[in-house]
Structure formats: structure tokens, C-alpha cells
C-alpha positions as CSV (number, residue, x, y, z in Angstrom):
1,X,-13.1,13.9,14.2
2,X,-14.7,10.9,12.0
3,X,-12.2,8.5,10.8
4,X,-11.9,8.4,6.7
5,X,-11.6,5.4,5.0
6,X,-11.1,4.2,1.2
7,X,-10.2,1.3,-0.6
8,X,-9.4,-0.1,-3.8
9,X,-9.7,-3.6,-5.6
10,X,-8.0,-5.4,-8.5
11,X,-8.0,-8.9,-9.8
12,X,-4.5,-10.7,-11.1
13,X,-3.8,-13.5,-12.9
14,X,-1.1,-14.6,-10.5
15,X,-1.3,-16.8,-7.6
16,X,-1.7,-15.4,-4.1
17,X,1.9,-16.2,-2.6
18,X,3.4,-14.2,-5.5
19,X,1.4,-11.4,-5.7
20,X,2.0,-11.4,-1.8
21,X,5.9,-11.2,-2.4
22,X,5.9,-8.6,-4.7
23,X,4.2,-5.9,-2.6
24,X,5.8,-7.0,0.6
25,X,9.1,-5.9,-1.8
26,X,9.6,-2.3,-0.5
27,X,11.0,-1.4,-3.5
28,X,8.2,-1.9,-5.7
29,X,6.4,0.8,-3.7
30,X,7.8,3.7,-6.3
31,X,6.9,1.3,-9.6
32,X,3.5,2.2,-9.0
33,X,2.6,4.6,-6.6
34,X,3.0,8.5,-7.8
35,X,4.1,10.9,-5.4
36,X,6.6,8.2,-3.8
37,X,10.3,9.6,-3.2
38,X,11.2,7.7,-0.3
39,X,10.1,4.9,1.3
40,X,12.9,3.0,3.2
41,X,13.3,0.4,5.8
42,X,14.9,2.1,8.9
43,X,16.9,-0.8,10.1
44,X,18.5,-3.9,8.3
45,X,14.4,-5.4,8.8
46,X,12.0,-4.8,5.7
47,X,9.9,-7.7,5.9
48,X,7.8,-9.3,8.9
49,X,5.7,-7.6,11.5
50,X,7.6,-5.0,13.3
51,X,9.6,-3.8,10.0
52,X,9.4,0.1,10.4
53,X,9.9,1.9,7.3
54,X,11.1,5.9,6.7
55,X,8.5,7.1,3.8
56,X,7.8,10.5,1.9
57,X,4.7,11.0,0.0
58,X,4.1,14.2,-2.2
59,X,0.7,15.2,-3.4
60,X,-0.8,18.6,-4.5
61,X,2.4,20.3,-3.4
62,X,2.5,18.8,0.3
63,X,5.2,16.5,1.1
64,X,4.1,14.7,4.1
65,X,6.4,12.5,6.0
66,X,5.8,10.0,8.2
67,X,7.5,6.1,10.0
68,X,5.1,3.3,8.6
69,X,5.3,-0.1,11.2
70,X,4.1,-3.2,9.7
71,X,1.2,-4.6,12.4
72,X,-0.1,-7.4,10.2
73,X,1.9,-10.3,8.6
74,X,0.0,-13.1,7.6
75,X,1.9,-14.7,4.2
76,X,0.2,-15.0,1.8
77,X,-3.1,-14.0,3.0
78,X,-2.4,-10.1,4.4
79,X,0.1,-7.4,5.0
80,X,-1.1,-4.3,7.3
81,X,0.4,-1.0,8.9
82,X,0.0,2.2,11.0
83,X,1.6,5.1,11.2
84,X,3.9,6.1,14.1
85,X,4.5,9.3,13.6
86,X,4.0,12.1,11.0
87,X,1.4,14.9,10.4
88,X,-1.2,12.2,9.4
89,X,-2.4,8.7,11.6
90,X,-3.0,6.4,9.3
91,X,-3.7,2.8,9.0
92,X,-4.1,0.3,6.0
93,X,-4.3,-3.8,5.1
94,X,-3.2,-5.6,2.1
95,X,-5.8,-8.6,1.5
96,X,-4.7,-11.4,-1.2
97,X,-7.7,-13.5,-1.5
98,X,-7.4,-16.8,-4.4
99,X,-10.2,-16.0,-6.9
100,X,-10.7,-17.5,-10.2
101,X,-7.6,-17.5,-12.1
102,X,-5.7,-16.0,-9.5
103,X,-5.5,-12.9,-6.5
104,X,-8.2,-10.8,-5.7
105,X,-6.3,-8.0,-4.3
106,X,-8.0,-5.2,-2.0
107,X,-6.3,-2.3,-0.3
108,X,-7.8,0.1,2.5
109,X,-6.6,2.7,3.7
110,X,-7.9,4.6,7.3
111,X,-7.0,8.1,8.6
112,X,-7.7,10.9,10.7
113,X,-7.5,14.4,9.1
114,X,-5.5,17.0,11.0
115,X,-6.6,20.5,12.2
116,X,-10.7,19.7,13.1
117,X,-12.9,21.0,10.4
118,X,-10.5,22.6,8.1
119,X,-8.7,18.9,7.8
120,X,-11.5,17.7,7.7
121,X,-12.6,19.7,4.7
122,X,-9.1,19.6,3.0
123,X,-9.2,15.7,3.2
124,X,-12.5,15.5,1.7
125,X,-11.0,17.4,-1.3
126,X,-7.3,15.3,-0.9
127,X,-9.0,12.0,-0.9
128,X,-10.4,12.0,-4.3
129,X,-7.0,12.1,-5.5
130,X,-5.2,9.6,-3.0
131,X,-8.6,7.1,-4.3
132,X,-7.4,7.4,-7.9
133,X,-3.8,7.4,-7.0
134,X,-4.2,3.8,-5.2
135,X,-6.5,2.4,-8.2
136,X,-4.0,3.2,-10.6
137,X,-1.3,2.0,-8.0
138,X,-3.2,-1.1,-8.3
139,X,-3.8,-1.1,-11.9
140,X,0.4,-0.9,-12.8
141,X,0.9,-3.3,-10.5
142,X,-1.4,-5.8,-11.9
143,X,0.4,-5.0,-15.2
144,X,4.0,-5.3,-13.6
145,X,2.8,-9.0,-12.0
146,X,0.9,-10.2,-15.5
147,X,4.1,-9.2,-17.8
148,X,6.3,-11.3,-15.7
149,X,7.3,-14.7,-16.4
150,X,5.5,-17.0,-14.5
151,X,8.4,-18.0,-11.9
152,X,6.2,-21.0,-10.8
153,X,5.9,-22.8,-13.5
154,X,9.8,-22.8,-14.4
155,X,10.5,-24.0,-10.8
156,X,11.4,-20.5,-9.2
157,X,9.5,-18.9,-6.1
């Protein structure tokens, strides 16, 4: 079965290494990302390659579960992960890329349906709504990041 693959982009007016920090903060995950109703480290590790997090995701009535493991962890430039285990493999990257006044921000996301065809089929109708769930995902979060004090520029992070 053909791997699927989607991604989204948004530009914020923050610098790279903070923009970085606030998506590598687990608990941000639910802020922005409908459908979220657990998504928890599974040992005293949430940040850093190897982190392994428990997560629940609901969407048209399915609740799929499944351990995310961080595989990528290069601050402030990428965060990336595959699934271990759940109904769904999956993969994804984080990209924070310095653009004019600030991040250029691009997630992408890569699965394999289950079940052959019928996955197949189901996914092709699923992955409209996962697309617009990750733009506006993105969207909030560029909000969230552009409402917040500048933590820079009063000698914070």
C-alpha cells in the first residue's frame, strides 16, 4: 500500500529557537490541535530524542491510540517522530526555518492506511480533515506565539 503524505506551512513573527520551544512543550499539543485528549510522556523524559509519548487522537468518531518516539532532535532547526505502536504507522518532522521577520514553520505528516483498499479508501476521505485540522493547528499556534510577550527582548528564554 502507497505511503500518504501531507503537510502544512505557517509563517511567525517569532524567532526560531522560541517557536522551537513551544512545540517541543508537550503540553501545548491540546491548545491547538482538535481531537487531542491525551498526549503524555511515558517516563519522567519529554524532551530529546528517545522521549516516547502515550497519545489519543479522536476524529469522526474513532479514537485511535498509539506511543509517539521522538527520532529527530535538532534545536532549533527540527523535531521529528514515528509511531511505535497503534492501529496507524505514522511518521512526521517539525521544520523551523528563519525567514523574514521570523519562523517559517512546516509540518509533514507520513502514514500507511490500515486494511489494503478499504484503508486506503477511508484515508483518502480521513485525510482531508486531518489536512485542515493541522492548518488550523498551525494557524492557533501562530496566534498563541504572536500574543505572547516577546521573552527575548526582556531578557527571558
Amino acid at each position: 500500500m502507497p505511503e500518504h503524505r501531507f503537510s502544512a506551512r505557517v509563517e511567525v513573527a517569532r524567532e526560531p529557537g522560541e517557536v522551537f520551544a513551544w512545540v517541543a512543550d508537550h503540553r501545548n499539543v491540546a491548545r491547538v490541535l482538535d481531537g487531542v485528549s491525551r498526549w503524555e510522556p511515558l517516563s519522567g523524559r519529554d524532551r530529546g530524542r528517545g522521549a516516547r509519548f502515550d497519545v489519543a487522537v479522536g476524529a469522526l468518531g474513532l479514537r485511535l491510540e498509539t506511543v509517539l518516539v521522538l527520532d529527530t532532535w535538532d534545536e532549533p532547526r527540527a523535531i521529528g517522530w514515528r509511531s511505535e505502536s497503534g492501529p496507524v504507522s505514522q511518521s512526521g518532522i517539525w521544520r523551523f526555518e528563519p525567514a523574514a521577520g521570523g519562523t517559517a514553520v512546516t509540518l509533514v505528516i507520513r502514514y500507511l492506511p490500515p486494511g489494503g483498499a478499504l484503508g486506503s479508501l477511508l484515508a483518502g476521505q480521513v485525510e482531508g480533515l486531518a489536512r485542515a485540522r493541522l492548518e488550523d493547528a498551525l494557524e492557533r499556534m501562530k496566534e498563541i506565539l504572536e500574543a505572547e510577550p516577546d521573552r527575548t527582548a526582556s531578557g527571558g528564554v
